[in-house]
N, C-alpha and C positions, 0 to 999 in steps of 0.2 A: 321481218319475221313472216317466215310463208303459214297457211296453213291453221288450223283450229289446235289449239290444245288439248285431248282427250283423254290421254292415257295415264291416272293417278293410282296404279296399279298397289307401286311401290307405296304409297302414302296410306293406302286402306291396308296392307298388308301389316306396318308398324301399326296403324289405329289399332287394330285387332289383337296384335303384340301388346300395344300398351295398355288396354282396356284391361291387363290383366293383371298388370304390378300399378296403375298410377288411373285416381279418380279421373274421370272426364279425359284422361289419357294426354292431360297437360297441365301445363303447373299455372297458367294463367285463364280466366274464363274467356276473355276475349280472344285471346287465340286459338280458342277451341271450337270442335266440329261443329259447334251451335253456333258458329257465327257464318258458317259457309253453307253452299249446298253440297249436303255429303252426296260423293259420287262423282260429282261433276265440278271438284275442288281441290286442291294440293292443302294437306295437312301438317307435312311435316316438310321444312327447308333444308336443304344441305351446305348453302354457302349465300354471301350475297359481296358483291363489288361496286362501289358507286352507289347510284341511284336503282340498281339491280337487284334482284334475288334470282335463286335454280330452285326448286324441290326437290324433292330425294325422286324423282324421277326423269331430273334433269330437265326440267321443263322450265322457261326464262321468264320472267316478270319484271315488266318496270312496276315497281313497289314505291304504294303508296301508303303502305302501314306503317314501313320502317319500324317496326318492334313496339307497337304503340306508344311511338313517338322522339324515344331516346336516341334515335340515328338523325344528326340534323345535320352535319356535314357531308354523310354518306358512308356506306359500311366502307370498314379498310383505308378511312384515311390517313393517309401517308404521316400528316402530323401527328394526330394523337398516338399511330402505333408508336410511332417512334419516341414519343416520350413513355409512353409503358412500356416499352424494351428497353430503356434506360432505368427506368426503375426496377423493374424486373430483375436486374443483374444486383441491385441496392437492395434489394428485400420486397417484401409483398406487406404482410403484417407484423411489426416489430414491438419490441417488447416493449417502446417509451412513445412519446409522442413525434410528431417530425416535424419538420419548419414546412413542409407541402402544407401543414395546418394551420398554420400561421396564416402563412402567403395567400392560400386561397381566400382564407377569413377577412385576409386584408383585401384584398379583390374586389369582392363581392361587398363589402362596406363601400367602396368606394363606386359599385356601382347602383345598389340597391337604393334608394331614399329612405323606407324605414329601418336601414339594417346601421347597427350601432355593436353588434356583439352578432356573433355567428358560432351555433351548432351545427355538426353532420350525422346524418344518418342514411342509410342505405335507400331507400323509398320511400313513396310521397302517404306510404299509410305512419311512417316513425314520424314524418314533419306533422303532421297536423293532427296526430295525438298528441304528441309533446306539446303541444302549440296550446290542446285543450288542456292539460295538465297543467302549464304553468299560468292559463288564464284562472281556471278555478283554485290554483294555489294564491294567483295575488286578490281575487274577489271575494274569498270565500263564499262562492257560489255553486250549484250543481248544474243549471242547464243551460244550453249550447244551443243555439238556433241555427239553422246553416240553410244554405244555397248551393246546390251543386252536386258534385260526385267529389268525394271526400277518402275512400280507400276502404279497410276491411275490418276495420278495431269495433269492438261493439257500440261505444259511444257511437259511430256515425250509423253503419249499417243497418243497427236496431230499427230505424225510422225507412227505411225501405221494405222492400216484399220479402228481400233475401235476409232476414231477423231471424232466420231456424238459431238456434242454439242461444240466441240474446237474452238474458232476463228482463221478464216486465217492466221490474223497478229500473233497469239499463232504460229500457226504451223508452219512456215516459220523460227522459232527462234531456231526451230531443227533439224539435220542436223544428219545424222547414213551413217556409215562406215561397215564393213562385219572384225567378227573376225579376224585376226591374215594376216592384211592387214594394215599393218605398212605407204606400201605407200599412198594407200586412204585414209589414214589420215592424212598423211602431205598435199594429194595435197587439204584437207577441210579446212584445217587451212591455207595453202597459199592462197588460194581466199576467205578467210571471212580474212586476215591479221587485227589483230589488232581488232578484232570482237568478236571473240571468247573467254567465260567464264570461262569453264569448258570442258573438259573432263570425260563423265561420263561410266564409264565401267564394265563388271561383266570380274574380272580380268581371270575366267576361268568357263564355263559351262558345254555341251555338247562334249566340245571340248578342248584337250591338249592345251595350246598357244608353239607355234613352237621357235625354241631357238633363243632368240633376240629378240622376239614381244615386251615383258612386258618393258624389257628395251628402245626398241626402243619409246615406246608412253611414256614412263618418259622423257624421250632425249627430244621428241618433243616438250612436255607441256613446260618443263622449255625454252628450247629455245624461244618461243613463246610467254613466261611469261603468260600460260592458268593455272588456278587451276587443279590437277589431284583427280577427285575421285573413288575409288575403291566399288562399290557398292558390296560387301562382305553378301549381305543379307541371300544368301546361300553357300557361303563358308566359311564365320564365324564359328569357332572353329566346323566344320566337316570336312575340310581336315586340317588343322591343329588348335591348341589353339588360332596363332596370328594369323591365315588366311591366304588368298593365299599371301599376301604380306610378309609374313612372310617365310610360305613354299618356294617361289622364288625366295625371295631377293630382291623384289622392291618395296619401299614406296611412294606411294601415299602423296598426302596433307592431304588427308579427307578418313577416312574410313567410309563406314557405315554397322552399324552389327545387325543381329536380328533373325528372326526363332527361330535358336536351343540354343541361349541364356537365356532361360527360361520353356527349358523343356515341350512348351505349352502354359504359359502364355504370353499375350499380352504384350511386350516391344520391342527396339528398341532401337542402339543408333549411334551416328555421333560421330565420333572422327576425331582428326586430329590435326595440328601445330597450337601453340597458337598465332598466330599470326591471323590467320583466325578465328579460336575459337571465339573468344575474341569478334570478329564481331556481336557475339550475345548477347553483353550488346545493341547495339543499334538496330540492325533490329529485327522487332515483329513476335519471333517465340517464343507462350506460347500456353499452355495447361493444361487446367484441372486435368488433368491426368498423365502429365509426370513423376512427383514423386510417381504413384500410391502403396502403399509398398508391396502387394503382390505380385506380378509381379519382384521386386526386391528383395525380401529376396528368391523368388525363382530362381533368375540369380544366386546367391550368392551361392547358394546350388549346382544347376547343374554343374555351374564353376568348382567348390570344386569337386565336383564327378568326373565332364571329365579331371580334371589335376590329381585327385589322380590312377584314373582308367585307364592314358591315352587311353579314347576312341576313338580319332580321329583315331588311329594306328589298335583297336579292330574293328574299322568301315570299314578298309582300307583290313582286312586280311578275314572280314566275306563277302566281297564283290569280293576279288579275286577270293575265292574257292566258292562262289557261281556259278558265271559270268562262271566260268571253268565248271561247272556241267552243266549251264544251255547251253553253249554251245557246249557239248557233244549230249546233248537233243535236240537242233537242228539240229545235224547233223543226230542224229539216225531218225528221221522224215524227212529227206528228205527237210530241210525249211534252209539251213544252207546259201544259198543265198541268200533265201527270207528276214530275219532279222538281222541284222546288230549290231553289240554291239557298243555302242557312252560313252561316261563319262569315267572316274577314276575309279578305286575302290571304293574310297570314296561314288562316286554318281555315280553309274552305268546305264544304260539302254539299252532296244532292241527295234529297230525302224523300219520300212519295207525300206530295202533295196534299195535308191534310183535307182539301177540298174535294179531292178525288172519291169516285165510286168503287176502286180498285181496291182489293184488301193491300195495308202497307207491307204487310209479311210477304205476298206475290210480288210484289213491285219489287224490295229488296232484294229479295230473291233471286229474281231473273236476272235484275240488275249486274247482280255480282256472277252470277253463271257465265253472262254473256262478255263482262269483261275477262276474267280469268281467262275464258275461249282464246279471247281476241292478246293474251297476253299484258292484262292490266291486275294486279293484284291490289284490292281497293276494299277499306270497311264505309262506316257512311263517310267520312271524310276523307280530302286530301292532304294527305299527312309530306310534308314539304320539306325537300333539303338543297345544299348548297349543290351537290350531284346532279339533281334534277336540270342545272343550266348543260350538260352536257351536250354538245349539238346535236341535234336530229331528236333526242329524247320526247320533246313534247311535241312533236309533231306524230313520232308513231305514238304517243296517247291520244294524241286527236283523232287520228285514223282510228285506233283501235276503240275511240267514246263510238265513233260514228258507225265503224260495222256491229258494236253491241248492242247500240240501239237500236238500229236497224232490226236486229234479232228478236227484240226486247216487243216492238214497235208490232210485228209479225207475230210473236205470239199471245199479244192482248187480244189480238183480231180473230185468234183462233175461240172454239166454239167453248171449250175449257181450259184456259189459258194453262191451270193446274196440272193440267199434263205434259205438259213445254219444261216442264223443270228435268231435270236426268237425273236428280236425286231428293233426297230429305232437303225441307224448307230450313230456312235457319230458323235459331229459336232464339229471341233475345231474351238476353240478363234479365234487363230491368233496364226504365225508362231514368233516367231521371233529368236531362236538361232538354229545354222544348227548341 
């Protein structure tokens, strides 16, 4: 790739266009203009191949967002189309149930360790409402303590900033703890004694869990007699096949799994002991949709690939020697303070340096300006697929870490770094994993 990326003519042209039928001008927050620098950003894609994406201005990206996170083999591959053009010609959504439902059910039993009985649903906000639903059905309890980033339902969201529209009484029913703080969560569950539903947690994000945590919150739930659920939505078969509870050695009650289970397509699913399972002949969690069969004949495929291929393993080793280059690259620029490496192999990222004197909004900022330039499409993390082994691939991302930092490196040094940006800073969501 020669030359800078500049021209997002086409992408601010739709912005403008869609500012005017559609809030925030996309249907998901993270993929929206508050996560880029507007101006000096591609907003809307037009295709993507591999480990690839284009923008609607035909501008090329090794991509590392992958659709936050659902592309794990790479857009377009060859297997999964081709088992949804095989069902495709069988139907899309039909009027009974299909054996794709069966089969996946069985699948995912046989690779899951808490899974015993298996529900689908389209995204990771149905799995882990359902998840609270049928803890507070078998506890008769109301409140939910959680750990993590959890989805959009009022039960969880309430307890964040973004609670516009929640009711008080909603929000008061949830209760958050700080990762790999064992004892803030026993002293939540001694003063709600006898209150508490569920435990709802992302068993590992940003952050290793410290030796004894995972076990320690298992300890607690049972003692407690609180359902435990493992919200796996992105650690589901990308650090390992049966997920973190697998990788760790701790079972949950209820897993719920979904992103890179389908390659892309919209599904989702809740697993867990059939004793809670089961809970779902009576409490009313149905959908339209849950059977949808492309969606599932494409789990069935990717499955297939990520156990024949073991990719979690190919994901874990293209992310070491990356993370290794790109940290060479910060040091050569002079920024090896400034940004901070957080995640696994698995799911890596660089974050500004909480120690740092640099505002983290400028840091990110620049960050992602200067990669987009250099042809890296990048949020904080590095979002990993089997594509990314493509030859020459992570080599022109190491070039392209090293001439954006370079850039990055150049405009700290300047007299107000704040004018180095070519457009609007990004605005984040909401914090919520350290």
């Amino acid at each position: 790739m020669t030359g800078k990326i500049e021209n997002f003519s086409e992408s601010e042209r739709l912005y403008q266009r869609a500012l005017e039928v559609i809030p925030t001008a996309s249907q998901t927050f993270s993929k929206s203009a508050m996560n880029y620098v507007r101006g000096a950003s591609p907003l809307f894609a037009d295709r993507g191949e591999g480990g690839r994406l284009w923008d609607v201005d035909d501008n090329l990206y090794i991509d590392f967002v992958l659709g936050l996170l659902p592309i794990v083999l790479g857009y377009s591959d060859p297997d999964v189309d081709k088992a949804i053009t095989l069902q495709l010609e069988r139907g899309i959504t039909l009027s009974l149930a299909t054996e794709l439902e069966i089969e996946l059910a069985e699948r995912l039993v046989k690779l899951i360790p808490c899974a015993e009985m298996v529900r689908f649903g389209k995204n990771g906000t149905d799995g882990t409402s359902a998840a609270v639903r049928i803890a507070r059905a078998a506890t008769g309890r109301d409140i939910i303590v959680v750990c993590g980033y959890h989805g959009w339902q009022d039960w969880y969201i309430g307890s964040t900033t973004r609670h516009l529209g929640v009711p008080e009484a909603v929000r008061d029913l949830t209760k958050t703890f700080p990762y790999n703080d064992a004892a803030a969560l026993e002293y939540l569950l001694n003063e709600n004694k006898d209150k508490v539903a569920a435990i709802v947690l992302e068993p590992m994000a940003l952050t290793q869990p410290e030796p004894g945590f995972l076990e320690a919150v298992r300890d607690l739930a049972t003692r407690h007699e609180v359902v435990l659920v493992f919200d796996e939505i992105i650690t589901g078969f990308r650090i390992g096949m049966g997920g973190a509870q697998s990788e760790f050695g701790v079972t949950p009650d209820i897993g719920v799994f979904g992103k890179a289970m389908a390659n892309g397509m919209p599904i989702s699913a809740i697993t867990g002991r059939r004793d809670l399972m089961r809970y779902f002949e009576d409490i009313f969690i149905s959908g339209t949709f849950g059977g949808e069969a492309l969606s599932l004949a494409a789990s069935l495929a990717t499955l297939n690939k990520m156990e024949e291929q073991n990719v979690p393993q190919k994901l874990k080793a293209i992310g070491s020697g990356l993370c290794n280059q790109i940290t060479e690259k910060l040091s050569q620029a002079g920024l090896g303070e400034t940004y901070s490496r957080v995640g696994g192999d698995w799911w890596p990222g660089f974050v500004p340096n909480p120690d740092s004197d640099k505002d983290p909004i400028l840091l990110t900022s620049l960050l992602r300006q200067e990669l987009i330039a250099n042809g890296v499409l990048m949020g904080t993390t590095l979002n990993l697929c089997l594509a990314h082994t493509e030859p020459g691939l992570i080599d022109e991302t190491v070039s392209a870490f090293g001439k954006a930092l370079a850039s990055v490196a150049e405009a700290l040094d300047a007299p107000d770094p704040w004018l180095l940006l070519r457009g609007e800073p990004i605005r984040p969501v909401f914090s919520v994993r350290s």
